[in-house]
C-alpha positions as CSV (number, residue, x, y, z in Angstrom):
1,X,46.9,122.7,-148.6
2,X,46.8,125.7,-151.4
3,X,49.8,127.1,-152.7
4,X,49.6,130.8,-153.4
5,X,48.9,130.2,-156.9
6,X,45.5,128.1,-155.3
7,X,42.5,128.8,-153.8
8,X,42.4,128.6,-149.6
9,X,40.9,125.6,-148.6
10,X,38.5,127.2,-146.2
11,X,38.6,130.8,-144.9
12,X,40.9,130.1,-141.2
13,X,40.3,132.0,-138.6
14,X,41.7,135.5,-138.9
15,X,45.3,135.5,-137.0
16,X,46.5,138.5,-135.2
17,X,48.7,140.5,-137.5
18,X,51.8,139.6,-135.2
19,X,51.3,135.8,-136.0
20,X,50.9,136.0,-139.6
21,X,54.0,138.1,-140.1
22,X,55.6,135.3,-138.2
23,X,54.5,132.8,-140.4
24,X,55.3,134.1,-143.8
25,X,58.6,135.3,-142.6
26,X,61.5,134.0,-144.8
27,X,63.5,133.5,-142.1
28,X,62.7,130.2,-142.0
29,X,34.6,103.9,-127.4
30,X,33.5,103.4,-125.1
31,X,36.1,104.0,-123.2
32,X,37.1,106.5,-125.5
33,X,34.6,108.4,-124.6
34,X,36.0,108.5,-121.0
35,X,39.1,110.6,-123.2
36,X,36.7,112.7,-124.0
37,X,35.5,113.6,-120.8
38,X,39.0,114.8,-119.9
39,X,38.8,118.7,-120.3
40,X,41.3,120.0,-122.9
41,X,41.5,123.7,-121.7
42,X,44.0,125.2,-121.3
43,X,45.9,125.7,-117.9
44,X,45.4,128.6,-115.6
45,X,47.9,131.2,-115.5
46,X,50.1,131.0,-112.3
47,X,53.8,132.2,-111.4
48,X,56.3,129.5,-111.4
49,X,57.1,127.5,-108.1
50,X,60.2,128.4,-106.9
51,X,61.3,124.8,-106.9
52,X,61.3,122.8,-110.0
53,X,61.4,118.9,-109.5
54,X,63.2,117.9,-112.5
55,X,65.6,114.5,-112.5
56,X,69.0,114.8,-113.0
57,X,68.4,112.5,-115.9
58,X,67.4,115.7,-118.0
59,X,69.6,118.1,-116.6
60,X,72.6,116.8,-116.9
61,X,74.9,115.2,-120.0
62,X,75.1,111.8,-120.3
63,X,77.4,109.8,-118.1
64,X,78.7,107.4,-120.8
65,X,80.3,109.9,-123.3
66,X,81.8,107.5,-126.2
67,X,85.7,109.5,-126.5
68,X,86.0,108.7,-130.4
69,X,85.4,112.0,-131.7
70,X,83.6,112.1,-135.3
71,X,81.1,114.2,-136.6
72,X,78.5,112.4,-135.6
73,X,79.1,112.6,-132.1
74,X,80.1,116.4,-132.1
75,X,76.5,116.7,-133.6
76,X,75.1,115.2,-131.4
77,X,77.3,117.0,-128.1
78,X,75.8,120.0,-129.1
79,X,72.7,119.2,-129.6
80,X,72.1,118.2,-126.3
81,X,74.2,121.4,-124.9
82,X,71.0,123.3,-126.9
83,X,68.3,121.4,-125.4
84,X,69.8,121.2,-121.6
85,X,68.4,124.7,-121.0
86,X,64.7,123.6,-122.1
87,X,65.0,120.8,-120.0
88,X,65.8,121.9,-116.9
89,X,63.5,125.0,-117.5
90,X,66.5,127.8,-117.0
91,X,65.5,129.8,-120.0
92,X,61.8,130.2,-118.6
93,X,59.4,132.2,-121.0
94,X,56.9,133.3,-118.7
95,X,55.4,135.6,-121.1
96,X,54.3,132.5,-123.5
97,X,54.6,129.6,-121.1
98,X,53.6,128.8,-117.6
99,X,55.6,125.7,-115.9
100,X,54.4,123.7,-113.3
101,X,56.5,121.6,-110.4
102,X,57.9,119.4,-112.4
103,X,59.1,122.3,-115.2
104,X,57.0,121.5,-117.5
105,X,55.5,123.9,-119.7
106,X,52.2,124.3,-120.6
107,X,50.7,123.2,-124.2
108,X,50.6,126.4,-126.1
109,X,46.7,125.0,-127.4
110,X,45.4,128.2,-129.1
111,X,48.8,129.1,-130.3
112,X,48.7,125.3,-131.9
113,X,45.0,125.4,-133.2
114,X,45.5,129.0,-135.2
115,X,48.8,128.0,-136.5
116,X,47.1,124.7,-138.1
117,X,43.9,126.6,-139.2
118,X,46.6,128.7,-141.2
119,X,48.7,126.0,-142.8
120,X,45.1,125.5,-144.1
121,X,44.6,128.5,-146.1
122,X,46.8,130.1,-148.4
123,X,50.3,130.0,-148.3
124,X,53.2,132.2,-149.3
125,X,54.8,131.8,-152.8
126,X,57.4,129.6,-151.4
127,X,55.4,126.8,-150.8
128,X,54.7,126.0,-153.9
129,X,58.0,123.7,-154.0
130,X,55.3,121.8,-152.1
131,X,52.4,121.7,-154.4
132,X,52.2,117.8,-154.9
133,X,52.5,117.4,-150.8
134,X,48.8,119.6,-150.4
135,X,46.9,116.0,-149.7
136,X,49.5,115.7,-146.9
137,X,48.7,119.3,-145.5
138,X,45.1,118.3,-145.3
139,X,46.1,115.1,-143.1
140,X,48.4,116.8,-140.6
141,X,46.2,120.0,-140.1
142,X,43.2,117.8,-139.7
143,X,44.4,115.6,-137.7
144,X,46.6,118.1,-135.2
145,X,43.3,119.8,-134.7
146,X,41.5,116.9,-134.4
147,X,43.9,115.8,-131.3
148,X,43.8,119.4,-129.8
149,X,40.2,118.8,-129.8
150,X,39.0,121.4,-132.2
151,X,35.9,120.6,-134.4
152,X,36.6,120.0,-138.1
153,X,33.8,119.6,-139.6
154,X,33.7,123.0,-140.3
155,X,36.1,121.8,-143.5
156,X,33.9,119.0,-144.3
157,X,32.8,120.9,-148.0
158,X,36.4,122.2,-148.5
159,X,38.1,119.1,-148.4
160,X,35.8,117.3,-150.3
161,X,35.7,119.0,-153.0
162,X,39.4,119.4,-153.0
163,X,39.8,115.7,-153.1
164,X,37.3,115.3,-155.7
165,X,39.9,117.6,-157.9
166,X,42.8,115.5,-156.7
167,X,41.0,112.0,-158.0
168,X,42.0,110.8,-160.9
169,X,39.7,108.3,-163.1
170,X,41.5,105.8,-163.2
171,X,41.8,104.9,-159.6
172,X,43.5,107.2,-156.8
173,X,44.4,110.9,-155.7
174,X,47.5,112.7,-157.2
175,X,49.0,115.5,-155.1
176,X,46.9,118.0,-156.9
177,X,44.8,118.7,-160.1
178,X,46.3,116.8,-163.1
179,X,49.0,115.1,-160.9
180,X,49.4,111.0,-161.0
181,X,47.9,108.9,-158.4
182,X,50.6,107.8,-156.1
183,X,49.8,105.2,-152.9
184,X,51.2,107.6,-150.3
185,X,48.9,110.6,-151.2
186,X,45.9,108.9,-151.8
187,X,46.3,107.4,-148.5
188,X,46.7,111.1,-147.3
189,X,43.5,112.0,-148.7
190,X,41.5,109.2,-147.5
191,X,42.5,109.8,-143.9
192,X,41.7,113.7,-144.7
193,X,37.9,112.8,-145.8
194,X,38.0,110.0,-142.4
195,X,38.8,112.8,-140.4
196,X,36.3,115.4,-141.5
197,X,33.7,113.0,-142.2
198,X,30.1,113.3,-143.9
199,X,28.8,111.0,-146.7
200,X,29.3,113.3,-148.7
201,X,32.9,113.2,-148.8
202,X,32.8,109.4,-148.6
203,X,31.1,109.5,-151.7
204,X,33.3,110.9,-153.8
205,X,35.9,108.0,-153.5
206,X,35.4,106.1,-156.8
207,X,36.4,102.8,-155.1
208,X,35.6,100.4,-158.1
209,X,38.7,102.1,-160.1
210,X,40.3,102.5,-156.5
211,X,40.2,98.7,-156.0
212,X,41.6,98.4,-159.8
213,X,44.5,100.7,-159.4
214,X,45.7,99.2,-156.1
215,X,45.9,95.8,-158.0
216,X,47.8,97.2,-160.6
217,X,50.5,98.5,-158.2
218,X,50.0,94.9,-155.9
219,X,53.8,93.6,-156.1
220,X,53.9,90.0,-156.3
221,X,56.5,90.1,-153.4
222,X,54.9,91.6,-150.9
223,X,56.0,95.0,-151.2
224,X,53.9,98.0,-150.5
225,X,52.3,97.4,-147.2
226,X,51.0,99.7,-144.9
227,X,49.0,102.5,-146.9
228,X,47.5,100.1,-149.5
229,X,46.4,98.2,-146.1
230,X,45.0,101.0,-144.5
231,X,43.4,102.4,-147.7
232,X,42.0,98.7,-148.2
233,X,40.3,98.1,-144.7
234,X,39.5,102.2,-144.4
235,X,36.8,101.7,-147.4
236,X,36.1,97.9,-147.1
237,X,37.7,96.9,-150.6
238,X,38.0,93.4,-152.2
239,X,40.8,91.6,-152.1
240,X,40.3,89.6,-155.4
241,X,42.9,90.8,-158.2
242,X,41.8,91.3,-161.9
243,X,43.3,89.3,-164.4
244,X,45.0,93.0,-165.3
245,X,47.1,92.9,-162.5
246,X,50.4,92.2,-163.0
247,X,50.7,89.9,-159.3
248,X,47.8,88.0,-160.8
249,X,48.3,84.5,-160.6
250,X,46.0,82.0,-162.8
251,X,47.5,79.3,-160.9
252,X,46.8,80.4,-157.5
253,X,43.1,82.8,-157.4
254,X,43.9,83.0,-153.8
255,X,46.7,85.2,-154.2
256,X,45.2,88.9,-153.6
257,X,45.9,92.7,-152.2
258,X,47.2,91.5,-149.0
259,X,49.1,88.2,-150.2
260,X,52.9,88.2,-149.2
261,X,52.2,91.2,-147.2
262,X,54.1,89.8,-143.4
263,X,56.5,87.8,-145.4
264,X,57.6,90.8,-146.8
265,X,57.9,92.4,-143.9
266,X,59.5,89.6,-142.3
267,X,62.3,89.8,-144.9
268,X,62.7,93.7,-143.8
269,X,64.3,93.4,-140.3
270,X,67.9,94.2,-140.3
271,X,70.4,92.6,-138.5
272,X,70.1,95.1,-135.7
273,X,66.6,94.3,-134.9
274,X,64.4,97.5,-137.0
275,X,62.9,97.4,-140.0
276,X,63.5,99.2,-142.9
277,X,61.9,100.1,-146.2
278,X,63.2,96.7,-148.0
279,X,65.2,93.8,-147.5
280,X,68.8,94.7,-146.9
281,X,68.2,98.5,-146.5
282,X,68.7,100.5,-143.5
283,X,66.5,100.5,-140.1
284,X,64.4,103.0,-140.1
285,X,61.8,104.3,-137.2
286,X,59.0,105.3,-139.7
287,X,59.5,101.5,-141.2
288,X,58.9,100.1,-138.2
289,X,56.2,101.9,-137.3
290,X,54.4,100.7,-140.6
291,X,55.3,97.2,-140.5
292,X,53.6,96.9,-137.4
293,X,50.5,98.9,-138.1
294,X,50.2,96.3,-141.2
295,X,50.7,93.4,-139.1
296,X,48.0,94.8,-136.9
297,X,45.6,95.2,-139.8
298,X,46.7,91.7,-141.3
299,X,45.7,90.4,-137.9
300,X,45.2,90.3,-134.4
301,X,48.9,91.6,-133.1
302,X,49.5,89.2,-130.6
303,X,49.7,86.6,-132.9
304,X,51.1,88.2,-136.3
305,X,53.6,90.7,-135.0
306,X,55.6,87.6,-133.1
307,X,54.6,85.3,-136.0
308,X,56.9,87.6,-138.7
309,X,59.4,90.0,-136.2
310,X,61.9,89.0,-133.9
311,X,60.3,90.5,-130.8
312,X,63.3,90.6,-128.6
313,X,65.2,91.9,-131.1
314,X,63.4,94.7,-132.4
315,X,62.3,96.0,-128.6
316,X,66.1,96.1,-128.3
317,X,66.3,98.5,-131.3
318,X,63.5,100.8,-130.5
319,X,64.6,101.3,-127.0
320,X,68.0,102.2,-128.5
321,X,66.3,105.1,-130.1
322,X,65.2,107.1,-127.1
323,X,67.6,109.3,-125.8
324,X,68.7,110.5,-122.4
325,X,68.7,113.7,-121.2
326,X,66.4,114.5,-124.2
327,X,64.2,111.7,-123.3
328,X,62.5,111.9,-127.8
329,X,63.4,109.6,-129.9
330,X,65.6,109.0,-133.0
331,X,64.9,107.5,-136.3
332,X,67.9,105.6,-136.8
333,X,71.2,104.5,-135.4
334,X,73.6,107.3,-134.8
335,X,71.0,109.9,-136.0
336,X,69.9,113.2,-133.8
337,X,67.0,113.5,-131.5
338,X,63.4,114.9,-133.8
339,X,60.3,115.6,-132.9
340,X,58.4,113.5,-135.6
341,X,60.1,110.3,-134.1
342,X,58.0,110.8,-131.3
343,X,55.0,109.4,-133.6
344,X,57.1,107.0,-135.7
345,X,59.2,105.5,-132.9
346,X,56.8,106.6,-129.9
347,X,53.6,105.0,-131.6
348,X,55.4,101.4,-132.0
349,X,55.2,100.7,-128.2
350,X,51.1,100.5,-128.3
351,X,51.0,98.2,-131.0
352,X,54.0,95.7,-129.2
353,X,52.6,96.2,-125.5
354,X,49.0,94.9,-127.3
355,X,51.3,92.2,-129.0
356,X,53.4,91.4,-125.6
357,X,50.1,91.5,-123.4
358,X,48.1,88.7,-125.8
359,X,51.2,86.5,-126.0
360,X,53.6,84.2,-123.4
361,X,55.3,87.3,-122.0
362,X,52.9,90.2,-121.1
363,X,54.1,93.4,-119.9
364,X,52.5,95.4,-117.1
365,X,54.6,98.4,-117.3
366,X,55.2,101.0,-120.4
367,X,58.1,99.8,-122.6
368,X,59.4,103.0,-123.0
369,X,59.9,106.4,-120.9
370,X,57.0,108.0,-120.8
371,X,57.9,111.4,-119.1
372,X,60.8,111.7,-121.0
373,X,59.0,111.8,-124.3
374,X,56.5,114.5,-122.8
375,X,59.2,116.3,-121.2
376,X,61.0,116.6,-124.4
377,X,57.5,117.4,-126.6
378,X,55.9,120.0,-124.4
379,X,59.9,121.4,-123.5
380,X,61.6,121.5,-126.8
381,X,59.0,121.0,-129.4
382,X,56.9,123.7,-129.0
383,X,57.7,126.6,-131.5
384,X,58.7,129.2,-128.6
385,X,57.6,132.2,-130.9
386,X,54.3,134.0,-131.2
387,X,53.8,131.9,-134.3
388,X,52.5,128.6,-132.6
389,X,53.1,125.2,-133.6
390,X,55.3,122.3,-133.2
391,X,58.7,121.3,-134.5
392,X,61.6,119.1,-134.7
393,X,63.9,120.7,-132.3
394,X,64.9,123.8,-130.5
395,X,66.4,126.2,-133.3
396,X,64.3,124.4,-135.8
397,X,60.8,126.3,-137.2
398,X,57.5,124.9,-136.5
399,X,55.7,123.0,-139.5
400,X,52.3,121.2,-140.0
401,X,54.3,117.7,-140.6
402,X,56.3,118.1,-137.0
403,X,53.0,119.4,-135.7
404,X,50.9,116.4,-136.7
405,X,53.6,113.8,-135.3
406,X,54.9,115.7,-132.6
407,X,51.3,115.6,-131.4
408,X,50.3,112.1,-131.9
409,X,53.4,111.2,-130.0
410,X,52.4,112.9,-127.5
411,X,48.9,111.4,-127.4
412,X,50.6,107.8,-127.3
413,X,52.5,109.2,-124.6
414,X,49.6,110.4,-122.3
415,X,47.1,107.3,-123.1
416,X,47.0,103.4,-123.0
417,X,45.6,101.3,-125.3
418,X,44.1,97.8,-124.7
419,X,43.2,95.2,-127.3
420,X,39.5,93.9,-126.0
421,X,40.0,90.2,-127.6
422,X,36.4,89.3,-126.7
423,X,34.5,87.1,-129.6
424,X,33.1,89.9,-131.1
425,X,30.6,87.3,-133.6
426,X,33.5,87.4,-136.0
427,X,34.4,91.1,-135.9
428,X,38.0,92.4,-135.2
429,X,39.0,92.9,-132.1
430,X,38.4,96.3,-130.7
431,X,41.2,99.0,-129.6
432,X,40.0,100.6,-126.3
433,X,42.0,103.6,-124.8
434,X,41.7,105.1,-121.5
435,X,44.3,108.0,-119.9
436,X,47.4,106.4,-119.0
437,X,47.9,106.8,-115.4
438,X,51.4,104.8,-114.4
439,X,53.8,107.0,-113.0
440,X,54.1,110.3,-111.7
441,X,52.5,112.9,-114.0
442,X,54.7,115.6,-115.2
443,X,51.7,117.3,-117.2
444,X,48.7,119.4,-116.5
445,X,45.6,117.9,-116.6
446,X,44.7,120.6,-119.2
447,X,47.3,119.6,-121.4
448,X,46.0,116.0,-122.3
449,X,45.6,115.7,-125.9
450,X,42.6,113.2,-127.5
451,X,43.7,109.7,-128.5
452,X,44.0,108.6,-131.9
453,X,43.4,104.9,-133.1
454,X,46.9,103.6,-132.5
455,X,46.9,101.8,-135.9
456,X,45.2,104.5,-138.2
457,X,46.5,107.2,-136.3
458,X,43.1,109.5,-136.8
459,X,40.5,109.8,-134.2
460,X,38.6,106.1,-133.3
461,X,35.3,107.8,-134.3
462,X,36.4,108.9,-137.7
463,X,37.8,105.2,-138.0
464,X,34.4,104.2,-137.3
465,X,32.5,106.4,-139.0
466,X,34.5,105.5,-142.4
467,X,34.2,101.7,-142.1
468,X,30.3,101.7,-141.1
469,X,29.5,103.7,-143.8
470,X,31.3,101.6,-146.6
471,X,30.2,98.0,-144.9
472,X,26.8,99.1,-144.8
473,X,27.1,99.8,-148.6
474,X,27.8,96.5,-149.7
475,X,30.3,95.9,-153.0
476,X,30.4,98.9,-155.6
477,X,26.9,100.0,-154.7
């Protein structure tokens, strides 16, 4: 991401003249292979049935209405009173969507893809509130392409030589040119480089004084989990601490990176079955989301996430979160209905059903609605202007954060994963996805979007691609 004070990252495609005033208004595997197979054009025009086949269930209030009136819950009233109309498909836009039987509207995909390719280029002025989030740009443009099956490694030179500025000597990426390293945009850029590939851009991770700078910020309880872990496995580092570290332990040498890691977590589940970002804070959907991807990294799932969560309990939680009639998710108790929960909340479900399915109570059906999260994505998320992408809402803009999560949550939505637990001569088990077919589909077949690794959340072959390269490398060398 450049601000307008910085250099575009890669000359976009030119945009119509319509779509760019839009967007600098003010007015704010394998079987994944067999994904790939599944063509990702977009659907033919055709009129609108006359007859929509949409369930009462999200086109009408709900039936339990809680008569305590706060402001919570008028919020919340009129929030769904704004989204009923997108639901039930009475404010049809037939000159930007088509909608088939079920009133569904089509994925806007070239509307999606140009708005991305232009949240990679320059910006206007007011972005630059924004400058030390550009490492986070890279990840969600990247990776919403990536899933709307566009071919990044057109920005293969671009980004590496932005991260290459970003990269500081001592060990990690700040959010720009002479900014601090910091865990959550480092793990932003390495994801970025994953995603575009090319040695080249592998190369220029200095992993030695990675490997040192993670260990000084390694927190003797625990703390920290899920982007150290992904950085960690992502470029094959050692978990051996220096004696600089302040979690180094004399005593024990077998305390390293990834020591206390699932207590920790453990000690993070509230009372009303989530997890949050410490012990004793609040639930939070994004928490939980990470706590199992680090689970699933410490471990085969089936055996750590029931090991360190209350299973029962935090199913109970995370079903709580999807709504009715809007059929997305929340990301905490009481809270509204947004887009991005449709990653954070929506992506949990692959990593428990893989956890359910290798333990004493496998599941054979989806633990969450399915067709109510697309409904609610390809109905209410898409931005419903000329200026493409996706968003939180209806009444909210489009941005390349809702964009990214909006889309992965619809991936997790459209695909199933399977954890192949074959002996594999030592190697971890391997995450296989194939189209999810349960159920009555409510989409187009042109509106699938490419699966990404349920744990990494970037495509399987870029999760690949970075781990082979760095394994076949051997230590520093």
């Amino acid at each position: 991401m450049s601000t307008s004070q910085q250099p575009p990252l890669s000359p976009p495609p030119q945009p119509t003249s319509e779509i760019e005033e839009v967007l600098t208004d003010d007015n704010d595997s394998d079987y994944s292979s067999i994904d790939s197979e599944i063509p990702l054009s977009s659907t033919t025009n055709k009129p609108p049935l006359p007859t929509m086949m949409i369930d009462s269930l999200f086109t009408t209030p709900p039936l339990l209405h809680d008569p305590l009136v706060t402001q919570t819950s008028t919020v919340q009233d009129e929030t769904v009173n704004e989204i009923l109309p997108f639901l039930s498909a009475s404010n049809k836009q037939p000159d930007l969507f088509t909608y088939n039987e079920f009133g569904v509207p089509n994925l806007r995909r070239e509307a999606h893809v140009n708005f991305l390719h232009m949240s990679l280029g320059r910006l206007p002025g007011r972005f630059v509130a924004a400058d030390a989030s550009r490492p986070w740009f890279l990840y969600w443009c990247l990776s919403g392409l990536a899933m709307l099956g566009e071919d990044v490694t057109q920005y293969r030179d671009a980004v590496r030589d932005t991260a290459k500025s970003m990269q500081n000597p001592t060990g990690g990426f700040g959010g720009g040119g002479g900014q601090l390293s910091h865990l959550a945009t480092t793990y932003a850029v390495v994801l970025a480089l994953a995603i575009a590939g090319g040695e080249e851009g592998f190369e220029v991770i200095d992993r030695r004084a990675m490997w040192k700078w993670l260990g000084g910020l390694k927190q003797r309880d625990g703390g920290g989990a899920y982007c150290a872990a992904v950085i960690i496995t992502l470029l094959d580092l050692p978990l051996d601490l220096t004696p600089e570290s302040p979690a180094y332990k004399p005593d024990d040498p077998s305390f390293n990176l990834l020591s206390g890691v699932a207590d920790y977590v453990r000690r993070c589940q509230t009372y009303e079955g989530g997890i949050s970002s410490s012990p004793s804070a609040e639930a939070h959907g994004a928490y939980a989301f990470c706590a199992l991807g680090c689970l699933s990294l410490l471990g085969n799932p089936s055996r750590t996430i029931p090991q360190y969560l209350n299973l029962p309990s935090l199913l109970s939680w995370l079903s709580s979160r999807q709504y009715a009639p809007e059929g997305g998710f929340s990301g905490r108790t009481n809270k509204l209905v947004d887009g991005c929960y449709s990653h954070w909340v929506g992506a949990c479900f692959p990593l428990l059903e893989a956890a359910l399915n290798g333990s004493s109570m496998p599941v054979n059906d989806s633990l969450f609605s399915r067709e109510g999260l697309i409904r609610y994505i390809l109905c209410c998320c898409q931005d419903d202007t000329k200026r493409g992408g996706l968003r939180d809402k209806p009444g909210k803009m489009s941005d390349a954060y809702h964009s990214c999560y909006v889309l992965s949550g619809l991936s997790a939505g459209m695909h199933q994963w399977v954890l192949d637990e074959t002996e594999n001569n030592g190697e971890e088990p391997e995450w296989m996805v194939l189209p999810c077919l349960e159920g009555e589909q409510v989409f187009e077949v042109g509106d699938r979007v490419r699966a990404v690794h349920p744990v990494y959340v970037i495509p399987q072959g870029a999760v690949r691609g970075m781990k082979n390269y760095y394994r076949a490398k051997g230590g520093f060398n």
